[in-house]
C-alpha positions in Angstrom: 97.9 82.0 56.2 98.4 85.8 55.7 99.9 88.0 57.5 96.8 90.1 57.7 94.6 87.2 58.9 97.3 86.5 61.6 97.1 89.8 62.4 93.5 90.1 63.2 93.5 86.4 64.6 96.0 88.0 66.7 93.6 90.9 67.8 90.7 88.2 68.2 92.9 86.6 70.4 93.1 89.8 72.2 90.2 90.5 72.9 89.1 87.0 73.7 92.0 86.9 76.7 90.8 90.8 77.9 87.1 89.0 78.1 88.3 86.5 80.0 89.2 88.4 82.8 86.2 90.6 83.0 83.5 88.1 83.3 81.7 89.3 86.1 81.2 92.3 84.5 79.9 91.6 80.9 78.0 94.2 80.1 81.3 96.8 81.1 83.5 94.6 79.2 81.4 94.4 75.8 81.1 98.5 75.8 85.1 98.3 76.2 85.9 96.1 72.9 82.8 97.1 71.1 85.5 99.1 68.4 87.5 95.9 68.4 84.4 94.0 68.2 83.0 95.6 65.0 86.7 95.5 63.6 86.8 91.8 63.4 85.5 90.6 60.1 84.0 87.0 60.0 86.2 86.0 57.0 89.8 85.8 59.2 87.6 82.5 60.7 87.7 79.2 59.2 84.4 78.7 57.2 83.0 76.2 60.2 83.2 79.5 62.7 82.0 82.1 60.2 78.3 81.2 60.7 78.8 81.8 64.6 80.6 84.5 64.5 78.1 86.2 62.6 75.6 85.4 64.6 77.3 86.8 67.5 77.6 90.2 65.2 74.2 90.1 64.4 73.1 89.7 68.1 75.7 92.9 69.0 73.9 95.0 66.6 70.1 94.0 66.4 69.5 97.8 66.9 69.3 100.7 64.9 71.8 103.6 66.0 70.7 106.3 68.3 71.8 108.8 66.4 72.0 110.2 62.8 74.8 112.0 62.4 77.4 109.5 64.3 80.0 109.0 62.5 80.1 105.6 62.9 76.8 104.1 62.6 77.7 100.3 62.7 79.8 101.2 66.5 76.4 103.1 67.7 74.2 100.3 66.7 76.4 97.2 69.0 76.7 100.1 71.8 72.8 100.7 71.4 72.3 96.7 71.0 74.6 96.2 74.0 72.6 98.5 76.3 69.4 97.0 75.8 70.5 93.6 76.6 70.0 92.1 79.7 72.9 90.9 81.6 72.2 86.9 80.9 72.1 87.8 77.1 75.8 89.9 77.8 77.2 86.8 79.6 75.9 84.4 76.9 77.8 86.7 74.1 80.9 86.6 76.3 80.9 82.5 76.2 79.9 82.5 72.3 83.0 84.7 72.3 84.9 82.3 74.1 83.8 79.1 72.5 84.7 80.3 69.2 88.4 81.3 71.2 88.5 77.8 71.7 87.9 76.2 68.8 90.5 78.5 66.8 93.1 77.3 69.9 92.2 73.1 69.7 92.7 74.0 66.0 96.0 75.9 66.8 95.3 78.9 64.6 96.1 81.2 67.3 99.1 82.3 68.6 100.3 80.0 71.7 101.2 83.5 73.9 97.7 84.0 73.5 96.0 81.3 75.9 93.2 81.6 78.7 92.2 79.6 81.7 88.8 79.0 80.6 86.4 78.5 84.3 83.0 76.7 83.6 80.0 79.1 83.0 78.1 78.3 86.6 76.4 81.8 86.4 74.4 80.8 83.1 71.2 79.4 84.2 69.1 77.6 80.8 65.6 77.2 81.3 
């Protein structure tokens, strides 16, 4: 593996752990990592996790940026997208988020520093 992907794995793992610990507050938390968020490029995941980790992308930045002449467009879209959403659509991102955390760890792609105590999702009602 290179150093590069190790790297952001590294930062996935990151963020995954700092996610952990703010689950009752998803919305806050998602605002917090959105740079990190947008950083994290689908190909440092094994092919079987790309597809999911895009869709979690594509759920973080659904809307169009607020405004024009923001630097960063792609940051203003997931902070748009993340306002909009309602809090059960927050906490479902956060578990995506986590489940694809812990497939990389059963795989042991991710650093072993780097591991969470992962508490069943109770709060996440399916209709």
């Amino acid at each position: 593996m290179k150093n590069s992907k190790r790297v952001e794995l590294a930062e996935f793992a990151d963020l995954a752990t700092g996610i952990s610990r703010f689950r009752e507050a998803p919305r806050a938390m998602l605002l917090s990592r959105a740079p990190t968020l947008i950083s994290i490029h689908p190909t440092i995941f094994p092919e079987s996790l790309r597809p999911e980790w895009e869709l979690i992308l594509g759920k973080l930045t659904q809307q169009e940026a607020r405004f024009s002449t923001f630097e960063d467009r792609m940051l203003d879209k997931m902070v748009h997208s993340i306002l909009t959403m309602s809090d059960l659509e927050c906490r479902m991102i956060v578990k995506q988020i986590l489940d694809v955390y812990e497939h990389l760890q059963e795989r042991k792609l991710l650093p072993v520093m780097f591991t969470i105590r992962r508490r069943r999702y109770s709060f996440i009602k399916m209709d």
